[in-house]
C-alpha positions in Angstrom: -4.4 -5.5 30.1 -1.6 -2.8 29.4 -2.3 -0.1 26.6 0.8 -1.8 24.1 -1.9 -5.2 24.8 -5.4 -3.4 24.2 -3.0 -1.7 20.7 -2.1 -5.6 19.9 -6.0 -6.4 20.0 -7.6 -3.5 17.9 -4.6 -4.1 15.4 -5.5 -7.7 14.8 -8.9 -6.8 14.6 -8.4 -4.3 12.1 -10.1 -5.2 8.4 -7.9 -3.6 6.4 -9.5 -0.8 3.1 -9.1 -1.9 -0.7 -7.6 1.7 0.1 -4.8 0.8 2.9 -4.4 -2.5 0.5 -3.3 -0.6 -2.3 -1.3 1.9 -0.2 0.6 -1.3 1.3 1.3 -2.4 -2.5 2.8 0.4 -3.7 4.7 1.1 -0.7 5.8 -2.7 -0.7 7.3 -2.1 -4.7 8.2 0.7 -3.9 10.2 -0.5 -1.0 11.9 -3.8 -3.3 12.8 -1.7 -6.0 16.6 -1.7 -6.3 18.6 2.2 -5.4 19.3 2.8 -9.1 15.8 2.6 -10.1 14.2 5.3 -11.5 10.6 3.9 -10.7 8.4 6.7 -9.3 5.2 6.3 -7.1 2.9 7.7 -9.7 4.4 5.0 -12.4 3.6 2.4 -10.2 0.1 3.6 -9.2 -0.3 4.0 -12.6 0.6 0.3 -13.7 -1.6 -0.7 -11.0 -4.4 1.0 -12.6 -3.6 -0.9 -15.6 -3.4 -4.0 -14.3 -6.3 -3.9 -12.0 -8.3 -2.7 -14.9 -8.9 0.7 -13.5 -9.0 4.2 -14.5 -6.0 6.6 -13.8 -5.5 7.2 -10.0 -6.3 10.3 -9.4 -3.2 12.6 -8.5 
């Protein structure tokens, strides 16, 4: 098994966090948000707070 084949394995594996979850989400809005946006990381952690009935994310 090459080392690219036992990196394939571990990765599939892997369970992701609630933490790597949510850094996925706002790196996936932040990603289809169109150029003129002016949608900032910390609005859309924030909204995610609100929507996931949480308190503010920490800064």
């Amino acid at each position: 098994m090459t080392q690219l084949d036992e990196l394939i394995a571990r990765a599939r594996e892997h369970k992701m966090t609630a933490s790597e979850r949510r850094l996925q989400r706002v790196s996936l809005i932040m990603g289809l948000r169109g150029h003129s946006s002016t949608l900032t990381r910390d609005k859309v952690e924030e909204i995610l707070d609100e929507t996931e009935g949480r308190e503010a994310h920490a800064a």
